[in-house]
C-alpha positions in Angstrom: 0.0 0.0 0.0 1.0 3.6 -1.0 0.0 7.3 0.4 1.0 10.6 -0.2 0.1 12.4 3.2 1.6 16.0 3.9 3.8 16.8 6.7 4.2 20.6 7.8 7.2 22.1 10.0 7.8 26.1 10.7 5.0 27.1 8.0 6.3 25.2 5.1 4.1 21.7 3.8 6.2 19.1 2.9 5.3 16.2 0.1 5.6 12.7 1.4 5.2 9.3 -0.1 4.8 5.6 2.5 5.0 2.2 1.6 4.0 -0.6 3.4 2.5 -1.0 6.9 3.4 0.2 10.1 2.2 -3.1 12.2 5.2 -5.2 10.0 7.9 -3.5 11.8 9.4 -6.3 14.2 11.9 -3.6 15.8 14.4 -6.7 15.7 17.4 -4.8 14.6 18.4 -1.4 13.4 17.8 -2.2 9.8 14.4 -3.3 10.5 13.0 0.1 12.1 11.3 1.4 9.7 13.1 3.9 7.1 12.9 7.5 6.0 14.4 8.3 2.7 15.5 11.1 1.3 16.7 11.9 -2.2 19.1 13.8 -3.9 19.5 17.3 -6.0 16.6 18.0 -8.3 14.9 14.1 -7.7 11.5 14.1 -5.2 10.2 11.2 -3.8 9.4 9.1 -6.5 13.0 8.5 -7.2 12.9 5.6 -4.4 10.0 3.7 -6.5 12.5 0.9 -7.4 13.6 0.3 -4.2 11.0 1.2 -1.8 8.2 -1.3 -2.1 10.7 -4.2 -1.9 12.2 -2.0 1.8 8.7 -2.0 2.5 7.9 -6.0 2.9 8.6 -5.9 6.6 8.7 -2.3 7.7 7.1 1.2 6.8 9.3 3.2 4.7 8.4 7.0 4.2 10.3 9.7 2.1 10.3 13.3 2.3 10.4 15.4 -0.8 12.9 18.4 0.6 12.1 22.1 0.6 12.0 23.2 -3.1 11.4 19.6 -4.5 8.8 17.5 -5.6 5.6 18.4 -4.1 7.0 20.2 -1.1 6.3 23.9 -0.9 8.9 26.3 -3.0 9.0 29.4 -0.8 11.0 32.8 -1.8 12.6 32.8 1.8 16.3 31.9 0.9 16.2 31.2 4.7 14.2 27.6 4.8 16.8 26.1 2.1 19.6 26.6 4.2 20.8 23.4 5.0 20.5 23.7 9.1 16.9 24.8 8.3 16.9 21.3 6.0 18.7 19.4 9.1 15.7 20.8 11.3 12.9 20.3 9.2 14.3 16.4 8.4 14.3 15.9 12.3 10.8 17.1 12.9 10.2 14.9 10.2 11.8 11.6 12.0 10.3 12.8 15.3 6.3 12.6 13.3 7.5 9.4 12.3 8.9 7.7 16.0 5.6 9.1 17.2 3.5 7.4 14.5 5.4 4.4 15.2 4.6 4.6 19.1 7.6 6.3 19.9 9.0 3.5 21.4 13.2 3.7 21.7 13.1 0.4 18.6 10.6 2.7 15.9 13.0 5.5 16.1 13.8 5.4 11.8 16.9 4.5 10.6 17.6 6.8 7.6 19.0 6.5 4.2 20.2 9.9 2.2 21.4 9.9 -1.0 23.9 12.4 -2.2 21.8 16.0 -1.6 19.7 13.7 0.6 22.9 12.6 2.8 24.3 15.9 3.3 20.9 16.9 4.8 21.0 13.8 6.7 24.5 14.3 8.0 24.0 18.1 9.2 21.3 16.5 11.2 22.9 13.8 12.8 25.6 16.3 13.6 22.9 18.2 15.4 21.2 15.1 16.8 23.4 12.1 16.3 20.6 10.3 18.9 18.0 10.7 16.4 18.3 7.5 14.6 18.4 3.8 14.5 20.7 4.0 12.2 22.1 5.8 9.2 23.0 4.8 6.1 24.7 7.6 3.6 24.6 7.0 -0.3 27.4 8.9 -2.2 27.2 11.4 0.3 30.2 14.3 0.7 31.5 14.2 4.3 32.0 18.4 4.4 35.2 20.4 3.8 38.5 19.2 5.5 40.0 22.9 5.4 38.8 26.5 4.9 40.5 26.3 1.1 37.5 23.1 0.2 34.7 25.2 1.7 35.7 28.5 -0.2 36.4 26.5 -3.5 33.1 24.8 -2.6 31.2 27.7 -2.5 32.3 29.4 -5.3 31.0 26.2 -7.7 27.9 26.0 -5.7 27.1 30.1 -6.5 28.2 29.7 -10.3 25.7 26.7 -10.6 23.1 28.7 -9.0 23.8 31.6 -11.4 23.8 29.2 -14.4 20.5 27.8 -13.2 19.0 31.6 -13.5 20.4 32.8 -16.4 20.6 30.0 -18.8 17.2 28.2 -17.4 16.2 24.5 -16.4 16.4 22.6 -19.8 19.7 24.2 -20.5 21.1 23.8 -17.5 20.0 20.0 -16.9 21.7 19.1 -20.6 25.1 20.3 -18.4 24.2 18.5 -15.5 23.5 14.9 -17.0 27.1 15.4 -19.1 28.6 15.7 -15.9 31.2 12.7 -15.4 29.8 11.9 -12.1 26.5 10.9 -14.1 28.2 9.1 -17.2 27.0 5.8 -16.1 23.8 6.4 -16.6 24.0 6.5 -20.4 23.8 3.0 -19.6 20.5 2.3 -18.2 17.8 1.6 -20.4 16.3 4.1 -22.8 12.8 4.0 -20.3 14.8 4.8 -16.7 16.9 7.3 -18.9 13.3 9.2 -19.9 11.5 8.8 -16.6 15.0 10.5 -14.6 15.2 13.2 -16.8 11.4 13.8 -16.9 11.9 14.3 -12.8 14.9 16.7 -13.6 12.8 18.6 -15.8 9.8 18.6 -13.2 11.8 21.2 -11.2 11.6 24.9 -10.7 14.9 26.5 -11.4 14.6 29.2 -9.2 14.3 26.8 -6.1 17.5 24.8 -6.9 19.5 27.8 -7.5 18.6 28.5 -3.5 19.2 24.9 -2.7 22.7 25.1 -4.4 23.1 28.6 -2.3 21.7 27.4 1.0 22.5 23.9 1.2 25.4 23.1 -1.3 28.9 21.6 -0.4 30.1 24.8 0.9 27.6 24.7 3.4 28.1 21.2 5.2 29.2 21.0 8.7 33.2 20.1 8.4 34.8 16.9 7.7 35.8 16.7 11.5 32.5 17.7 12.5 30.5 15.2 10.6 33.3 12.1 11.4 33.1 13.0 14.6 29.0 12.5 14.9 29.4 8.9 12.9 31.6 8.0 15.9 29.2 9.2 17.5 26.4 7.3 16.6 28.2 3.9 16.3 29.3 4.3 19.9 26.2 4.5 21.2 24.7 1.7 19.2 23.5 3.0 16.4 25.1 1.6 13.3 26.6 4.0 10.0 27.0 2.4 6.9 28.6 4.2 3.4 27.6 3.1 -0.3 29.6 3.8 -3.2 29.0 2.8 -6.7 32.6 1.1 -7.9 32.4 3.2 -10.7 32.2 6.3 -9.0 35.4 7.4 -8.1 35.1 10.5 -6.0 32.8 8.3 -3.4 35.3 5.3 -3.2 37.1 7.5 -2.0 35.4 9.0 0.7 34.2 5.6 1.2 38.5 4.0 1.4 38.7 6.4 3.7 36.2 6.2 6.3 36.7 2.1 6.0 40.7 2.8 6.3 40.0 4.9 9.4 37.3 2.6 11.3 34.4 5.0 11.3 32.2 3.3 10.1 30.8 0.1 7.9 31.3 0.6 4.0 30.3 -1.0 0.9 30.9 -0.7 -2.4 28.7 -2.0 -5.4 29.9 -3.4 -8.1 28.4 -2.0 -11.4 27.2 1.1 -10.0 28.3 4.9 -10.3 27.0 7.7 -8.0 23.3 6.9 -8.3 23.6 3.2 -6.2 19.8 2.8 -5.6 18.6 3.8 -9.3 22.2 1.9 -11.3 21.9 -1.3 -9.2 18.3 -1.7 -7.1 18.7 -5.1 -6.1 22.0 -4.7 -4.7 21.3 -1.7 -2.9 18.2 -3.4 -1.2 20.6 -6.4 -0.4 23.0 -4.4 0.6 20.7 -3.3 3.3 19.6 -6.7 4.9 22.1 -6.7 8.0 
């Protein structure tokens, strides 16, 4: 079973999408809370189709459409797509949900962000690391190590926000998907290719320029900061995991190094680039059942 309630926090409605039912959640292990998802740059909920109705066979899974996306509210305040207001607004979010689960300590949701999704997910655990079950972060950035990243950071973030308003969405989309961090997915089929750029094209320009602006790279709490909180969270018993795509380099990376300094569990999927859950769906979902 799917719905599409609404979920409001500081005077800005939210667009949600749930899957399954609530009375199938054993509470048996962190994994098996139920889920919130949350997607990445310029995708809305319905980017999880593939993979939440299997997630959903013996727990509730719910994803939140952030600020600006898919059919959350797309407000002029730059203010509520800053990424602490996103890190608050996902928290109220996870509380709604631990309440609607019985608020129990075992239905607290473990979460899964991809890429825009984790960063939002990481500034929130860094502001309430006892929030979850568990965490898992899908081709995620981990925040600047040094003042020179954030400042580099920020200056790509504001020139894609100023090529989203002067050169518009279509035009600025054809960029996006030549990007090399998206080459893989010349490789999916012709339908998946259609139905992901249909989503892109769904978007309002003006409200990703302000995401880039408010919540881009520049804007994540620091590396230290955000390793620092996954410690965190595993030491008090709720478990971190990392996916990377093997054919995305930049997150092997991240992901070598976060395995290389015991922070936290990794994986990496063979076959996939920076998209995990769209490239390779059954592995992702596998990848889960720990």
């Amino acid at each position: 079973m799917t719905t599409e309630p609404r979920f409001e926090h500081a005077g800005v409605r939210y667009g949600v999408r749930c899957w399954g039912d609530r009375s199938a959640n054993s509470g048996s292990s962190a994994y098996g809370a139920p889920l919130v998802l949350v997607h990445g740059f310029a995708q809305s909920v319905a980017s999880w189709d593939e993979v939440a109705g299997r997630l959903a066979r013996d727990r509730a899974v719910y994803a939140l459409d952030l600020v600006g996306h898919g059919r959350s509210d797309r407000p002029d305040s730059p203010q509520v797509y800053a990424l602490h207001a996103q890190a608050e607004a996902l928290l109220a979010f996870i509380s709604a949900v631990s309440d609607g689960e019985g608020g129990r300590e075992s239905r607290k949701p473990a979460v899964i962000g991809y890429s825009l999704g984790g960063r939002v997910a990481l500034a929130a655990a860094v502001r309430d690391p006892q929030a979850f079950a568990a965490l898992v972060l899908e081709s995620a950035g981990l925040g600047p190590a040094n003042a020179r990243e954030r400042a580099a950071a920020r200056e790509r973030d504001a020139a894609q926000a100023m090529r989203l308003r002067t050169e518009g969405l279509t035009a600025f989309m054809d960029a996006w998907e030549r990007l090399p961090l998206f080459a893989t997915q010349s490789d999916l089929p012709a339908a998946v290719r259609e139905r992901v750029r249909a989503g892109r094209l769904a978007n309002d320009a003006e409200a990703l320029a302000r995401t880039f602006e408010g919540a881009g790279q520049h804007a994540m709490p620091s590396r230290p900061e955000a390793l620092a909180a996954l410690a965190s969270m595993c030491e008090s018993g709720a478990p971190v995991l990392y996916l990377a795509g093997a054919r995305d380099a930049k997150y092997c990376i991240l992901a070598e190094g976060l395995a290389s300094n015991g922070v936290c569990e990794t994986r990496i999927i063979e076959g996939a680039g920076h998209n995990v859950h769209l490239e390779a769906p059954g592995d992702f979902v596998a990848s889960l059942r720990v």
